[in-house]
C-alpha positions in Angstrom: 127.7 87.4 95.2 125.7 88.5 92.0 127.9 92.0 91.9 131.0 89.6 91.6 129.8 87.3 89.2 129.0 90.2 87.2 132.4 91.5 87.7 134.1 88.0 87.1 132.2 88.4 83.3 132.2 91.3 82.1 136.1 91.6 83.0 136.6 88.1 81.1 134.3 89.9 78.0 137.1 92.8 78.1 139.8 90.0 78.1 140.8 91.3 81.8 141.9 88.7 84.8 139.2 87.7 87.5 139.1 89.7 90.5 140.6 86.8 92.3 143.6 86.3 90.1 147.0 87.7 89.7 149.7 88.3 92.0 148.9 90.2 95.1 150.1 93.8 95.7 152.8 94.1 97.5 153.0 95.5 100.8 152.5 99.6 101.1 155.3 101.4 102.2 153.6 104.7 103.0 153.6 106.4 106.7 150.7 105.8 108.9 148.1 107.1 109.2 148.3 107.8 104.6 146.1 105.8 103.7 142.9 107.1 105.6 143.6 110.5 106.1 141.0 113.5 106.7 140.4 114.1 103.0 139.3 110.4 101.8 136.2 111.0 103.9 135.0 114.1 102.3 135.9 113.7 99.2 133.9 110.2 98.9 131.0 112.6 100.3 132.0 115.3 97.2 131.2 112.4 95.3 127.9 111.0 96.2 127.1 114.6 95.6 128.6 114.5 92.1 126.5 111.3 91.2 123.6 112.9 92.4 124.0 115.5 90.2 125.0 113.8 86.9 122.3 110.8 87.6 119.4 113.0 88.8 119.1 115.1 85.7 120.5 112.5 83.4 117.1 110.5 84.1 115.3 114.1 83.9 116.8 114.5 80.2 116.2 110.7 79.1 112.5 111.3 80.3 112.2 114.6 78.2 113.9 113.1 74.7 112.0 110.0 75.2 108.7 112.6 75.1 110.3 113.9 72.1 110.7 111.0 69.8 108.1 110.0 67.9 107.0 107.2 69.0 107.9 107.8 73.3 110.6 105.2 72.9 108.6 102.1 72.2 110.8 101.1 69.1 114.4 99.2 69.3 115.9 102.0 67.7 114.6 104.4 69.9 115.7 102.4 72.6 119.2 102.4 71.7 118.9 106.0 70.9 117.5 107.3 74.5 120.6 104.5 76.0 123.4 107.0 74.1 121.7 110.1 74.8 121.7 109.1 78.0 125.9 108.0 78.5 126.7 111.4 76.6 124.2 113.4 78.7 125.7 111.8 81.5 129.4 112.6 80.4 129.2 116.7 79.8 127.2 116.9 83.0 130.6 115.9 84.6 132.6 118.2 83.0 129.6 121.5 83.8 129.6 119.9 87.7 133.4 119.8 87.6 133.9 123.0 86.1 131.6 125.0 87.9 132.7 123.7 91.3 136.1 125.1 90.2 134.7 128.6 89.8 133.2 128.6 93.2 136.9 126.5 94.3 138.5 129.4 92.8 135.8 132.7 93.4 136.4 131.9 97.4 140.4 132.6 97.2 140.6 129.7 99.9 140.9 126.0 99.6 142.1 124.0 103.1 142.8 120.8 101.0 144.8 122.3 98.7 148.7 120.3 99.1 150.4 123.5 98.4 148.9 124.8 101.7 151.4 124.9 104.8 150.2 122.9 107.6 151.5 122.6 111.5 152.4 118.8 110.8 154.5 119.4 107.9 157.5 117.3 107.8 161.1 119.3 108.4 162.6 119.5 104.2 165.9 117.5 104.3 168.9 119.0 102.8 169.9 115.7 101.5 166.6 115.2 99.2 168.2 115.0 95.7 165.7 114.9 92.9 166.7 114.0 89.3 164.9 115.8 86.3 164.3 113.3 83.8 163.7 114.4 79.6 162.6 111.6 77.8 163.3 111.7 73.6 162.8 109.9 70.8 164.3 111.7 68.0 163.1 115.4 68.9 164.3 118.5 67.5 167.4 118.7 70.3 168.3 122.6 69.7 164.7 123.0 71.2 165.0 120.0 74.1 168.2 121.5 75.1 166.8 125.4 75.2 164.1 124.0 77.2 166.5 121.8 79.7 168.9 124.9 80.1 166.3 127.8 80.8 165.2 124.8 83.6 168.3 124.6 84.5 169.2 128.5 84.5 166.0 129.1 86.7 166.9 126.7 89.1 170.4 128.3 89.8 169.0 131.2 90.2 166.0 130.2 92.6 167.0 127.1 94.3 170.1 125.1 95.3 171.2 123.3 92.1 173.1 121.2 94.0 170.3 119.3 94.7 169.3 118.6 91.1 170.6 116.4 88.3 169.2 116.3 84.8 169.0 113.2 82.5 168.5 112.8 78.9 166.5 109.7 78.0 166.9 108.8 74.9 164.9 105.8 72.9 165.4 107.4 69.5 166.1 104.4 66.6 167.8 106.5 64.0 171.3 106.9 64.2 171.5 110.4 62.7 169.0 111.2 65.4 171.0 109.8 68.4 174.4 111.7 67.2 173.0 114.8 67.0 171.2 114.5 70.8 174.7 113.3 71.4 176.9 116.0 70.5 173.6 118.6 71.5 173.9 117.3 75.2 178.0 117.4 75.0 177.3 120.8 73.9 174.8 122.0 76.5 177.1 120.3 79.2 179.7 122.2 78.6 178.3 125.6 78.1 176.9 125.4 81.8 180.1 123.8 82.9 178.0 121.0 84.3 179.6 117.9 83.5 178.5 116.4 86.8 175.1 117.5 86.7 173.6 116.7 82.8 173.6 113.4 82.0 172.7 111.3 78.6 171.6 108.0 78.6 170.1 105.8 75.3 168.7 102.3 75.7 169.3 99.6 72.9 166.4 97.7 73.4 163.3 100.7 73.5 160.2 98.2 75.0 157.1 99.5 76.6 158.0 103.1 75.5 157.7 105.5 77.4 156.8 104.1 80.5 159.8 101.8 79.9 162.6 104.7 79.3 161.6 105.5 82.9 161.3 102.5 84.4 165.0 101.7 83.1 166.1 105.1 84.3 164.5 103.7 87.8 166.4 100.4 87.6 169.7 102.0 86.8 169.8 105.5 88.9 167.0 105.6 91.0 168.5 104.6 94.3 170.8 107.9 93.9 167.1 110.4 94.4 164.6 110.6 96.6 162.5 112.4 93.6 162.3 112.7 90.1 160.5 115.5 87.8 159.6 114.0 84.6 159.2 116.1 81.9 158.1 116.2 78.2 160.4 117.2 75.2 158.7 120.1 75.4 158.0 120.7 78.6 159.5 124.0 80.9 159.1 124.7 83.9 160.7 127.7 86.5 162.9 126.7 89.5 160.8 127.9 92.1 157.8 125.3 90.9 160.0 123.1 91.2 161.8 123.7 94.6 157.8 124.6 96.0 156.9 120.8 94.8 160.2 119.0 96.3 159.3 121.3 99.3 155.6 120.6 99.4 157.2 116.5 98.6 159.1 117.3 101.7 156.4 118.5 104.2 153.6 115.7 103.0 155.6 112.5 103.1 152.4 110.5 102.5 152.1 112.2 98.8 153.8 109.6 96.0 153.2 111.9 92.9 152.4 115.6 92.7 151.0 116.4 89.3 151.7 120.3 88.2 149.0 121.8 85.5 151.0 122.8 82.3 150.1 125.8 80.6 150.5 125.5 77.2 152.7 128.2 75.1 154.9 128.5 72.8 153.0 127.9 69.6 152.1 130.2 66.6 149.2 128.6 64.4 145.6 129.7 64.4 145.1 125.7 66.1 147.9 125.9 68.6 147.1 129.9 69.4 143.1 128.7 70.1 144.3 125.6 72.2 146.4 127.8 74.2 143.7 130.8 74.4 141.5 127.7 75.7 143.9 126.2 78.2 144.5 129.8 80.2 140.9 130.6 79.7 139.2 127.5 80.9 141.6 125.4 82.0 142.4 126.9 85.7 138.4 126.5 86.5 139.0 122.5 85.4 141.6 122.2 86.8 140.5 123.0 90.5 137.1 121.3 90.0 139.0 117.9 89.2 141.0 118.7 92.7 138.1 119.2 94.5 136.7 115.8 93.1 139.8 114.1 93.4 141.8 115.4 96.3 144.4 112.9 96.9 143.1 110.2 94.5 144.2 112.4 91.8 145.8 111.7 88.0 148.8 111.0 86.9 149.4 113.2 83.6 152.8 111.7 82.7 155.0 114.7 82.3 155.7 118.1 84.4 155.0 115.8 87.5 157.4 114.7 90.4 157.3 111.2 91.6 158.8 109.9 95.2 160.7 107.5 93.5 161.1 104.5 95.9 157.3 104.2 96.1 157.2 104.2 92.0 159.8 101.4 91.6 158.2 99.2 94.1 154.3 99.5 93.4 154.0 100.9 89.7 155.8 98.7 87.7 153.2 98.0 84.5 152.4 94.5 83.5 152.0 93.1 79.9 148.0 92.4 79.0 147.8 89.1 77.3 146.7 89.1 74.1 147.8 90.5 70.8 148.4 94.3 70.7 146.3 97.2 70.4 144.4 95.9 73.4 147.0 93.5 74.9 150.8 93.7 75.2 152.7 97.1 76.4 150.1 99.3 78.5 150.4 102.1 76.2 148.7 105.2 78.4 150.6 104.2 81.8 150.4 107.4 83.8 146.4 106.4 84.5 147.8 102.9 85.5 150.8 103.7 87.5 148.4 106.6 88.9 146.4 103.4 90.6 148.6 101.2 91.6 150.4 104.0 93.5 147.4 104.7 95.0 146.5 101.0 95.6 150.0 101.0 97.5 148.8 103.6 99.9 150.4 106.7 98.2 148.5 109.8 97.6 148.4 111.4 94.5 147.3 115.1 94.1 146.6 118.0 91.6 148.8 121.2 92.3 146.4 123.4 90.8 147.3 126.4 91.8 151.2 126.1 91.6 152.1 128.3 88.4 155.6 127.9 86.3 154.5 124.7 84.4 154.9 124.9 80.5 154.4 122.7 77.5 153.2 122.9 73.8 150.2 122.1 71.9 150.5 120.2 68.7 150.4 122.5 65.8 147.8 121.4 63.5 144.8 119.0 63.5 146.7 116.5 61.7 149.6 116.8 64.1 146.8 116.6 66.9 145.3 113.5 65.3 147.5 111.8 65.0 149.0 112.2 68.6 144.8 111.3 69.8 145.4 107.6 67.8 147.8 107.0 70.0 146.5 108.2 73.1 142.9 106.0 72.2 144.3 103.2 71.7 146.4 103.8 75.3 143.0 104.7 76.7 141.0 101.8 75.2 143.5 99.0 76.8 142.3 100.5 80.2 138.6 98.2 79.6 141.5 95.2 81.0 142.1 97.0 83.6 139.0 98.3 85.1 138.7 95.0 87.8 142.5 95.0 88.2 142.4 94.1 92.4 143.1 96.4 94.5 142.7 99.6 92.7 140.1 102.2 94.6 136.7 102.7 93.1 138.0 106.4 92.0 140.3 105.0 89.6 138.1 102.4 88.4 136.1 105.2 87.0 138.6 107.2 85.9 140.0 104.5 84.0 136.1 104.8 82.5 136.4 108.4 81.8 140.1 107.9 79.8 137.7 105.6 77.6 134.9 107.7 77.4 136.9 110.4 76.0 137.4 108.9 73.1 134.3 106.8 73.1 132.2 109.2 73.5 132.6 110.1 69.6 131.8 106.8 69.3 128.5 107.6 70.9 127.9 110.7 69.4 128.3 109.5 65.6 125.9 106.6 66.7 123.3 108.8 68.2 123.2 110.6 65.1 123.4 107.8 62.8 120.8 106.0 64.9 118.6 109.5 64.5 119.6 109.8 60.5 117.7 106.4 60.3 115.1 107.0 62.8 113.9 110.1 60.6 114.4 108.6 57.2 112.1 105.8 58.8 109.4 107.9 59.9 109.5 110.2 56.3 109.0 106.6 54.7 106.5 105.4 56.9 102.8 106.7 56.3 101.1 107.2 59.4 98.7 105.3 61.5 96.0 107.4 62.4 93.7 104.5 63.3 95.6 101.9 65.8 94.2 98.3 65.8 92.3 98.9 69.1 88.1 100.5 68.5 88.6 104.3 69.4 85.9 106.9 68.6 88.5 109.6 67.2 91.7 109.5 65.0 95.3 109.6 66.5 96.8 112.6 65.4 100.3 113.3 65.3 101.8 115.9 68.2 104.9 117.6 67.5 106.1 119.5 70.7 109.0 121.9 69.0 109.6 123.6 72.5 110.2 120.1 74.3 113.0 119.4 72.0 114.2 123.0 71.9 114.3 123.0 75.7 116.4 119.5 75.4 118.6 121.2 73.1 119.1 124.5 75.1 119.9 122.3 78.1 122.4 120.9 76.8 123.8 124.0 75.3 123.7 125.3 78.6 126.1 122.3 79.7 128.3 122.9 77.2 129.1 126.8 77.6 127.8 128.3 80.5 131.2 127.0 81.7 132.6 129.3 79.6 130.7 132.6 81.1 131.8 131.3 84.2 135.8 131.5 82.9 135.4 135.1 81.9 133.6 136.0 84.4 136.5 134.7 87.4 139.0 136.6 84.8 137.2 139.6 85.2 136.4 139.1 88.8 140.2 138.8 89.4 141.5 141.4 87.4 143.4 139.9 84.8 141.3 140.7 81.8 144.5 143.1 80.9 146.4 139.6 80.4 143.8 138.9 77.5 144.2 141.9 75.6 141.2 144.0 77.8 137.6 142.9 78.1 136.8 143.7 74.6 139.4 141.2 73.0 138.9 138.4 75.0 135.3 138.9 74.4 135.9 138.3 70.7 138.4 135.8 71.2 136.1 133.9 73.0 133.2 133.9 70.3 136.5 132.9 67.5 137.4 130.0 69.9 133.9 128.8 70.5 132.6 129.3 66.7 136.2 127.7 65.2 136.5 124.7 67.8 132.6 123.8 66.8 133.2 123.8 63.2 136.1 121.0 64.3 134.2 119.3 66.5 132.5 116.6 63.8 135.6 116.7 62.6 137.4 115.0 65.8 134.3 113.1 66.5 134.6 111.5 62.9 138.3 110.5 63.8 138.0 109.7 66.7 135.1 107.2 66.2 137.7 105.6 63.3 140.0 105.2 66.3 137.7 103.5 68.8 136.7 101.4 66.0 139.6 100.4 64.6 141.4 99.9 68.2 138.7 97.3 69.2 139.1 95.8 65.8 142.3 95.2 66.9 144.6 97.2 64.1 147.6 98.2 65.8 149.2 101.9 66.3 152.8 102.9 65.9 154.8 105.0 67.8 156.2 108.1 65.8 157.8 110.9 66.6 155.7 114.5 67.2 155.5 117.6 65.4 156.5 120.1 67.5 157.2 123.0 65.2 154.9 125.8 63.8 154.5 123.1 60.5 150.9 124.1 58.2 149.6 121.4 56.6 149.7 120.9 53.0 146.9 120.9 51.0 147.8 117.3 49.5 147.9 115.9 53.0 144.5 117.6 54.2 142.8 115.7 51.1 144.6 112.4 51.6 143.5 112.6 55.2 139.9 114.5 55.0 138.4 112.8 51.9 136.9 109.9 52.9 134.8 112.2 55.2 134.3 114.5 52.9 132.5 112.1 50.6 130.8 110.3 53.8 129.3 113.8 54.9 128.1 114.3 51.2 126.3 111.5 51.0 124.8 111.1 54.6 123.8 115.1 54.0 122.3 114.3 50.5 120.2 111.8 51.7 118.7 113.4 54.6 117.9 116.5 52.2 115.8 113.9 49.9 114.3 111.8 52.5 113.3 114.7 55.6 114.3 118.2 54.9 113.6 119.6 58.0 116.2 116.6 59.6 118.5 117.9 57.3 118.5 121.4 58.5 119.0 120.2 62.1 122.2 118.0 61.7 123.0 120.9 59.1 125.4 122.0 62.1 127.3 118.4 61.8 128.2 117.7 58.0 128.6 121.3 57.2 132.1 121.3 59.0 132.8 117.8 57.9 132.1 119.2 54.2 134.4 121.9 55.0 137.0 119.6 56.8 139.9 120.1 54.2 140.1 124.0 54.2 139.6 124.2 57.7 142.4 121.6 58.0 144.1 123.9 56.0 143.7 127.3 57.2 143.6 126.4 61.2 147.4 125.0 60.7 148.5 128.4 59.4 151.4 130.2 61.4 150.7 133.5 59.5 147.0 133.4 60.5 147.9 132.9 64.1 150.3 135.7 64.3 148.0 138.0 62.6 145.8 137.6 65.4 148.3 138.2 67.7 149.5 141.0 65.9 145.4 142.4 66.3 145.3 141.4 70.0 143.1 138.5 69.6 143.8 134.6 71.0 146.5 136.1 73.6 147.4 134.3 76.8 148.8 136.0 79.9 152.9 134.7 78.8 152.7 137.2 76.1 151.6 140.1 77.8 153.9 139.3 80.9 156.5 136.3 79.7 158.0 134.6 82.2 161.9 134.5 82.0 161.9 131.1 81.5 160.5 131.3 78.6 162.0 133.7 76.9 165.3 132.6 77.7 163.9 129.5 76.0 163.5 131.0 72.8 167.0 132.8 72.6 168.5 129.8 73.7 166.6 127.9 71.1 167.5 130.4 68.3 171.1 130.3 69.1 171.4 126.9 69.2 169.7 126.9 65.5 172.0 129.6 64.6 175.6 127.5 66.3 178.2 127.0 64.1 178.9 123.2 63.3 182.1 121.0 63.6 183.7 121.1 60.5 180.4 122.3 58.8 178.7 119.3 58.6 174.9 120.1 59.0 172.5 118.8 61.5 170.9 116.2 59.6 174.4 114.4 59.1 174.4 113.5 62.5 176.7 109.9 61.7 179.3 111.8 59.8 179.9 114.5 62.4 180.5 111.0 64.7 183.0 109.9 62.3 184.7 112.3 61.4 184.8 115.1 64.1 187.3 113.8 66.5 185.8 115.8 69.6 182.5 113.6 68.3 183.8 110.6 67.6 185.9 110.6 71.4 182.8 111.2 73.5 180.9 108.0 71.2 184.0 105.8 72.2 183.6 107.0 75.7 179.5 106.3 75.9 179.7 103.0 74.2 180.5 101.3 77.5 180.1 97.5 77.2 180.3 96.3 73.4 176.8 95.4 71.5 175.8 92.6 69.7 177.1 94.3 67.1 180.4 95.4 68.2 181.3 91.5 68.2 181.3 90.7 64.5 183.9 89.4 63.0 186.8 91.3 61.8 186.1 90.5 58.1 182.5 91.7 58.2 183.9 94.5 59.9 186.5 95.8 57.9 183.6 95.3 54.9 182.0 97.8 56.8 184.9 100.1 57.2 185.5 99.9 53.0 182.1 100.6 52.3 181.7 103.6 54.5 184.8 105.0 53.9 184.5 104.6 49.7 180.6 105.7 49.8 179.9 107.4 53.1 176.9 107.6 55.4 174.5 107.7 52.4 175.9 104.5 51.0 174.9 103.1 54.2 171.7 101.5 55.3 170.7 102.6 59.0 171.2 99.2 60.3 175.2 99.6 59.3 175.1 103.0 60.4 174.0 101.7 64.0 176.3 98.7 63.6 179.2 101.3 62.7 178.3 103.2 65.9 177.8 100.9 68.0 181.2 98.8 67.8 184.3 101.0 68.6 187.0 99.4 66.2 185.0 99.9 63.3 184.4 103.4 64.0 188.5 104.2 65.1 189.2 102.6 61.9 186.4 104.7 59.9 187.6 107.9 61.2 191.2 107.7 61.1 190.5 106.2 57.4 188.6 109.3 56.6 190.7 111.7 57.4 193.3 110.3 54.8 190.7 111.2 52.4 191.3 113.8 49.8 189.6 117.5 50.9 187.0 117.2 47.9 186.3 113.0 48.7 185.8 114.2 52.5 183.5 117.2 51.7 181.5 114.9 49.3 181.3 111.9 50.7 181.1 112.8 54.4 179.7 116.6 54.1 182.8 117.9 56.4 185.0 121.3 54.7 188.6 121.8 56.4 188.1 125.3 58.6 
């Protein structure tokens, strides 16, 4: 009863329903016997062993810093100092545990509850199990979504039956330039592969919950046509045989509801994108099979390069609306976590294919670029404190809902353990000391500084941090593919430039990232932009606008410490030097020249560019030749309204996808014919974009704009509406 009446208040402290409220789930639909198979058992026995392991010396560490403090941690501040020292100790230990049950996951070459493995009571594969491939955009650079949508679609004609696979364009992009161009880029990729019947393009008018609403409407519409459905990322690749393995591995377990491929990321040429992706190969596989032996089937969700047994997903995993005011109420923002739950809630399995290869996507190309995409995904992960007592969900999920948070909390933390720490010392260098306590005693107390307590402290942790690390080179090396990395000598110094570069930019993403947490629980809201995806540096003007303020803050927290307690100074040294140095190192990490120098010297490589996989490289020639395509009429890509208007080929297939007239296709026929005039005598720039969608969007204006158009004079039409007769 007390454990619930905890529940029922800190849940209504968060702003999240009682236990006891809210609708019911509906009845699972998974096969007997799914939702208390073999694995459940040991892995909630893998887990008692975790917690063992994270709690036991977690209480060790708090004992040992509380020896370390000055005064044991009898003093408030203290207190609250040895609290977050112990919630961040806590957190790395799970990500050492994890990682180094990965290595030994991965050392033994043999895991027998890994999905991918064949099993006597596999389920027959059906021939009839159609699986849709879904692209979700929102006004992406389209010559690279199609290259990456046709080198999937290339693979899979060459290594599966494409019969069985349809691919979807889901659009949700605003700008009407934006949506002509996907418009004429999927007409154009249709017809090269002669696949009218298999590409499809779809835009929604109304774009709400995101996302997680693009698909959702995708289910609605066409999801009783598949069984499954890949979803992908704008940037996301992946070969034809991962995919016919997952419908096939889909096919054998019918119990599994989502099968989450890893993504390797590629592609990318800047010293920050080249380190990420050094990173990812390097560490990632060792992470990636610790959080499956962890997790088994009560795995994540990662929202892209997944496939999802789509009758399960529309019944159980619809998302809900939080009450309350956005960032923490209204549209669940991060929804694979929550739709990860409630198809396990349903009965559903959910698992990690971590060693199924072929999965691809991108890194962003520069910390500002990667900022700005973490805002987004804090305030997604911060709205999970509602959901932590949703019923139903499994205890697994209620603390992975904890960790989302904690990864962006933990900065949080970190800057107020140091800050707590900055004021802790400047109290102690202010405060003479007592060497004569109130109580009679024969001698003075004198005081004891135990340097190799709080060195052992800090090599612990240290040890936490990057044995992990050893451990990666040491399986590369164990399996023979330090050739991959350049030889042993070059991934040796690649790993000491990832380690030394990504701790210089660690205060620097814990100093944004606390402004995040902060400023998501003060409840400022977080738009939803489109993503860099090219090779972009950053400007020098940008990296000041954006690194300033903690530029100045590290200046002054540094030249106080050096007044107040030099030799505290010299150990947060490590901290505020980088956040000193934030705007050059903003700078120099987003350059594309850097990064392929490096390459050019063998540093920083992944295994795709010493052995590229033909799906990616048929990626980037189909990506330059798209870039390189002549254009209707000339009109350039950015003009995407004009070539609608004008290019009859264009303007034909927006008639045809217009389908039932808009809100704005009924206006009356004076406002329309206002519209006409003024696009005709002043073109698409004249236009504001809510005309240009209202011109699109209602089929008589746009027949009378075009045939108007082209009774324009050759030097009016290559002015006004960019086109040159050919």
């Amino acid at each position: 009863m007390g454990l619930r009446v905890w529940r029922k208040a800190l849940g209504k402290a968060v702003g999240a329903p009682a236990p006891d409220q809210g609708q019911p789930p509906k009845d699972s639909t998974a096969p007997d016997g799914a939702s208390n198979p073999t694995w459940s058992a040991v892995a909630g026995r893998r887990r008692l062993v975790l917690a063992g392991l994270i709690f036991v010396p977690t209480a060790f560490a708090v004992l040992r810093m509380a020896s370390v403090l000055p005064h044991e941690g009898g003093t408030v501040l203290e207190k609250i100092l040895l609290l977050v020292f112990a919630m961040l100790f806590a957190w790395i230990s799970i990500g050492f545990w994890t990682a180094m049950v990965g290595f030994f996951t991965l050392i033994k070459r043999f895991d027998r509850f890994a999905i991918t493995r064949p099993r006597p009571t596999d389920a027959p594969v059906r021939s009839d199990a159609r699986t849709a491939i879904v692209f979700p955009v929102y006004g992406e650079d389209m010559d690279r979504v199609t290259a990456g949508m046709e080198a999937v679609y290339r693979s899979l004609t060459r290594d599966a039956a494409i019969e069985q696979y349809d691919f979807f364009f889901l659009s949700d992009t605003r700008d009407p330039e934006a949506w002509a161009e996907e418009e004429a880029a999927w007409a154009g990729l249709r017809d090269r592969l002669d696949a009218r019947e298999r590409i499809f393009y779809r835009r929604r008018r109304v774009n709400t919950k995101m996302k997680s609403g693009n698909i959702a409407d995708f289910c609605r519409r066409f999801g009783a046509n598949y069984v499954y459905m890949l979803v992908m990322d704008a940037d996301s690749v992946m070969s034809g045989a991962t995919i016919a393995r997952m419908v096939t591995v889909m096919e054998a377990r019918r119990e599994v509801g989502i099968l989450q491929s890893v993504p390797a990321i590629v592609g990318r040429e800047t010293f920050l994108a080249r380190l990420q992706q050094f990173a990812s190969h390097l560490y990632g596989p060792m992470f990636s099979a610790g959080l499956s032996y962890w997790l088994l089937g009560d795995a994540q969700f990662w929202g892209h390069n997944a496939l999802i047994r789509i009758r399960p997903f529309m019944r159980h995993c619809a998302l809900p609306r939080l009450s309350g005011k956005p960032p923490l109420g209204g549209e669940i923002s991060s929804h694979d976590f929550v739709e990860t739950a409630l198809m396990r809630r349903a009965g559903w399995s959910v698992w990690l294919a971590y060693d199924l290869p072929g999965s691809y996507e991108e890194a962003p190309p520069n910390l500002l670029a990667e900022l700005a995409r973490d805002r987004r995904w804090c305030k997604g992960n911060m709205q999970h404190l509602r959901l932590v007592f949703t019923r139903g969900f499994i205890p697994v999920h209620r603390a992975l809902f904890l960790n989302g948070i904690m990864a962006y909390g933990s900065a949080l933390l970190w800057f107020l353990f140091l800050a707590v720490s900055t004021v802790e010392a400047i109290i102690e260098s202010l405060t003479p000391p007592t060497y004569f306590p109130p109580t009679r005693t024969l001698f003075p107390e004198w005081p004891v500084w135990e340097p190799w307590w709080a060195l052992s402290l800090l090599a612990t942790t240290g040890v936490l941090l990057f044995l992990p690390k050893i451990f990666a080179a040491f399986l590369v090396l164990v399996k023979g593919r330090r050739r991959l990395f350049g030889g042993f000598w070059r991934l040796a110094v690649s790993m000491v430039i990832e380690v030394f570069v990504s701790s210089l930019l660690a205060p620097v993403r814990m100093l944004f990232h606390s402004k995040f947490v902060s400023i998501t629980l003060l409840g400022r809201e977080t738009g939803w932009g489109r993503q860099v995806r090219d090779d972009r540096s950053t400007p020098w003007s940008e990296a000041v606008r954006f690194h300033l303020g903690g530029t100045v803050l590290a200046a002054l927290w540094a030249g106080t410490l050096y007044l107040y307690n030099r030799e505290f100074f010299w150990w947060v040294s490590p901290i505020f030097g980088p956040l000193l140095l934030a705007i050059p190192l903003s700078v120099i990490t987003s350059l594309p020249s850097l990064g392929r120098w490096l390459k050019r010297l063998g540093l920083l490589l992944i295994p795709e560019e010493m052995d590229t996989p033909r799906e990616l490289s048929e990626m980037e020639a189909f990506h330059e030749q798209n870039a390189q395509a002549p254009r209707p009429l000339g009109i350039a890509r950015e003009h995407g309204v004009a070539l609608a208007v004008v290019d009859p080929t264009a303007c034909g297939r927006r008639l045809g996808l217009l389908g039932r007239p808009s809100r704005a296709a009924r206006a009356d026929a004076a406002a329309r014919q206002t519209l006409v005039d003024k696009a005709v005598d002043l073109g698409p720039q004249g236009l504001t974009r809510a005309e240009k969608s209202a011109l699109l969007e209602d089929p008589a204006a746009l027949v009378a704009t075009h045939r108007a158009v082209w009774l324009l004079p050759e030097a009016a039409l290559r002015q006004r509406w960019f086109a040159a007769w050919r």
